[in-house]
N, C-alpha and C positions, 0 to 999 in steps of 0.2 A: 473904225472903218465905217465909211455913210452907206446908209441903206437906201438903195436904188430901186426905185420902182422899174416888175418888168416889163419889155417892150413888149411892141402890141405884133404879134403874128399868130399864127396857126397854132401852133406850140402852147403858146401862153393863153389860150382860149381854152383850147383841150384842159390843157389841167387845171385852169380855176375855172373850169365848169365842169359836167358828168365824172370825167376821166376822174377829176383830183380828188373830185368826192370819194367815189366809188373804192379808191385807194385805201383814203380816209377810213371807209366804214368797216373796208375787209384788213384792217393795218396788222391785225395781231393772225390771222392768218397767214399774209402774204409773210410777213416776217420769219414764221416759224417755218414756212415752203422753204424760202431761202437762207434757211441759219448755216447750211455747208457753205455756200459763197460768203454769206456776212462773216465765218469763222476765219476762212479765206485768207479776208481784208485785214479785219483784228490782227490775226497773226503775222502777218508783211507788217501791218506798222510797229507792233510788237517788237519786231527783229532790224526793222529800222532804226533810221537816226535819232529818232525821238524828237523832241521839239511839237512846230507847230503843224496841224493835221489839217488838212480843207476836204471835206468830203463834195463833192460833184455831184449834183441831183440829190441829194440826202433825202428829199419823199419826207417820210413821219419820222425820220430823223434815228432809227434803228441802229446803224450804225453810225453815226456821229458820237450818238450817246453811249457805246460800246467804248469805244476810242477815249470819248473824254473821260471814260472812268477808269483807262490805263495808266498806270504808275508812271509809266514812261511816256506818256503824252504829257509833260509839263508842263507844255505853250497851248495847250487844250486843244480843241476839238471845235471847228465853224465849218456847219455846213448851209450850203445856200443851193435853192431850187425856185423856180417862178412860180411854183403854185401856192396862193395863199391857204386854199384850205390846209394845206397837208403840212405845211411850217406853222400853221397855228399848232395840228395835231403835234408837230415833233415838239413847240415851246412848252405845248403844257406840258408832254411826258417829262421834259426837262426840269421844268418847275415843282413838277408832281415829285418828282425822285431825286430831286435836289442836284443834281449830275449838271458840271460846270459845261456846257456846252451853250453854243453862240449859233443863232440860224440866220440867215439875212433873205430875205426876198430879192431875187434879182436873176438875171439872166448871166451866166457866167461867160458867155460869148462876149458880154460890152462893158463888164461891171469893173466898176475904177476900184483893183484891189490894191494895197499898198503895196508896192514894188520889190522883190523878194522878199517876203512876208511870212512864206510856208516852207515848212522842211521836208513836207510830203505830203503831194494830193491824190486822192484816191476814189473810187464810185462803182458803184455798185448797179450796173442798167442804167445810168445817169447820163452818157458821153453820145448816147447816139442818135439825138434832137436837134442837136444843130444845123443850122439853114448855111451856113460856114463854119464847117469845123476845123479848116483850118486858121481863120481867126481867132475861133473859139480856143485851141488849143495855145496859140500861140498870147492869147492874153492871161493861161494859164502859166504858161513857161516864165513870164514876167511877173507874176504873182509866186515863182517859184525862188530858192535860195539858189546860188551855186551847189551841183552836186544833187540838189531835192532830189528824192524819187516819185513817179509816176507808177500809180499801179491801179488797175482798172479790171472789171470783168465786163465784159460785152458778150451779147448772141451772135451765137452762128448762125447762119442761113435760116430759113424756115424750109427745104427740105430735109435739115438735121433736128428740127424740132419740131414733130409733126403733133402732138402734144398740143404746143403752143397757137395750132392753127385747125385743131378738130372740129372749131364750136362752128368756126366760118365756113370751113368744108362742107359742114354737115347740112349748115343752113343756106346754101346758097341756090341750088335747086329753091328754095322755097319763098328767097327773097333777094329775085332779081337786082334790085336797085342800092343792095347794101353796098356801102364805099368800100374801095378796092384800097390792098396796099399797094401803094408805089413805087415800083424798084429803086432804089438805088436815094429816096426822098426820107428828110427827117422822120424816123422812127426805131420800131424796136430789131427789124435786121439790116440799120442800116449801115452795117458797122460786119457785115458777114464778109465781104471778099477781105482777106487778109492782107494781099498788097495794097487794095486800097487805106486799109489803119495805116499800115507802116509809111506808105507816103505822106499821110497826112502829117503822123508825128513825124516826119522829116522835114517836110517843106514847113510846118511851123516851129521848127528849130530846137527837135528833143533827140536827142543821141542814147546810144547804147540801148536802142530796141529790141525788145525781146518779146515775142507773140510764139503762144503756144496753145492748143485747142487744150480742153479739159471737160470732161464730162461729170457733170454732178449729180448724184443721183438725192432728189426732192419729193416729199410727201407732203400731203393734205387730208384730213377728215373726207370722208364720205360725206358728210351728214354737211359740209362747207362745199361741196363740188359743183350743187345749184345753185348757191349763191356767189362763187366763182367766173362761171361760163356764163353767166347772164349779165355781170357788171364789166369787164375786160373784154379789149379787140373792138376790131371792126362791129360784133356783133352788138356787145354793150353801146354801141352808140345809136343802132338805128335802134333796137330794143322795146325802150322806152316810148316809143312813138307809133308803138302797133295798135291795133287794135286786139283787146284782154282774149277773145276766141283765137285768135289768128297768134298771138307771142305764144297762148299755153301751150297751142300745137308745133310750133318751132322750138319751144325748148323741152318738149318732151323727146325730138327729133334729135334736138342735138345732146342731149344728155342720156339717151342709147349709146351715141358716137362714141363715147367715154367708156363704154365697159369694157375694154380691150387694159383699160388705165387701175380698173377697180379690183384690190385683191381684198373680198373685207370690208373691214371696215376702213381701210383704208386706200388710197389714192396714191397712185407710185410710175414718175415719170423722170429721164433722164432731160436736163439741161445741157444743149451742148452750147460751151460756148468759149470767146478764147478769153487767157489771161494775158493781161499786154503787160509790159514794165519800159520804163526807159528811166531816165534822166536829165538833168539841166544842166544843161555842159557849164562851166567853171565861165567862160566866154562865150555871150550867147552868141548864136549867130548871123550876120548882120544882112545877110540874103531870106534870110525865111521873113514871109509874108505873111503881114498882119502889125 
């Protein structure tokens, strides 16, 4: 499979810059935040058809690496993401721990994968960056086998994750000109209205969809929570660019926000978000776009 450099937009900025870092550096946190959903995943391909696995946004590679060291992933485990820092991070852990897994750098919306190739793709927060997803998904469907399964976790709304928007709430009285999310635009809810996933995997030609919310209940150290809220969101991005009197005072601001989250020494917040599944109809179909 050739390794495609990824294209140049908004997306592929963010994460091979601040974002992909910042990932990078908290990788064995965020991992252990989300080991319920990464378990999730493991077990769908576990109970799966076996064969070849594509993981979608794989990040530092978490679950890819999970997957490639299933018994029943005998066509292994490739996961591909556009950001280079964080596919360095996932090749070494793979190198490190000897786990047959394959990363590729590329944007999975344009990337020439060989033509039913996978027996099951899967991601983890990966799916909802696309500037066309339904392109995206449908160069997915094509990169699928007859029958592949589709299994993905996505966020709900950010009024069902209020967790995930404390740091920006808190700070935003304090710093007018921080970027705003934008409804319904590449990123982390954009994947919340329900009929909009289900359209998309239809119009890019995936059958037998099934979208069901799930709430997972996710911990973090205390002692990780400031170095959490200061590198992720809206906030982590202007952050970096304060001046040291003016940031200490914002996140001493926004890391009050958080004690409603802190039992302890620990850190305890529900994810809502849904679990999608479809399939790759036997016959793709020759109306969906893309």
């Amino acid at each position: 499979m050739a390794v495609a450099p990824p294209t140049d937009n908004e997306q592929t900025r963010l994460w091979n810059g601040r974002a992909g870092q910042a990932w990078v550096e908290a990788q064995e946190v965020i991992n252990r935040m989300f080991r319920p959903i990464e378990e999730l995943l493991v077990e769908a391909v576990s109970a799966g058809p076996g064969g070849r696995v594509l993981d979608v946004g794989c990040g530092t590679g978490s679950i890819t690496l999970a997957v490639a060291r299933l018994a029943g992933a005998k066509g292994g485990c490739v996961g591909i993401d556009i950001s280079e820092p964080m596919i360095a991070a996932a090749r070494a852990s793979a190198e490190r721990d000897g786990t047959p897994a394959r990363f590729i750098i590329a944007d999975a919306q344009t990337h020439a994968f060989e033509p039913a190739s996978f027996d099951m793709i899967i991601s983890r927060f990966g799916v909802m960056f696309f500037d066309d997803p339904v392109r995206a998904f449908a160069n997915l469907r094509r990169a699928a086998r007859a029958d592949a399964e589709l299994s993905f976790v996505a966020w709900r709304g950010a009024e069902d994750n209020p967790f995930m928007t404390t740091a920006e709430r808190a700070a935003a009285p304090l710093l007018p000109d921080m970027p705003a999310r934008r409804p319904g635009a590449p990123g982390q809810f954009a994947f919340a209205d329900q009929g909009r996933v289900r359209q998309i995997l239809e119009d890019s030609g995936w059958a037998g969809i099934e979208i069901r919310p799930i709430d997972m209940a996710c911990t973090l150290p205390e002692t990780e929570l400031a170095g959490y809220l200061t590198r992720f969101g809206p906030l982590g991005q202007i952050l970096p660019e304060l001046a040291a009197e003016t940031r200490a005072g914002v996140v001493d601001t926004v890391r009050a926000a958080f004690d409603p989250y802190v039992h302890g020494a620990e850190v305890r917040y529900t994810a809502a978000c849904w679990l999608v599944r479809a399939r790759a109809p036997a016959v793709p179909d020759r109306t969906a776009r893309g």
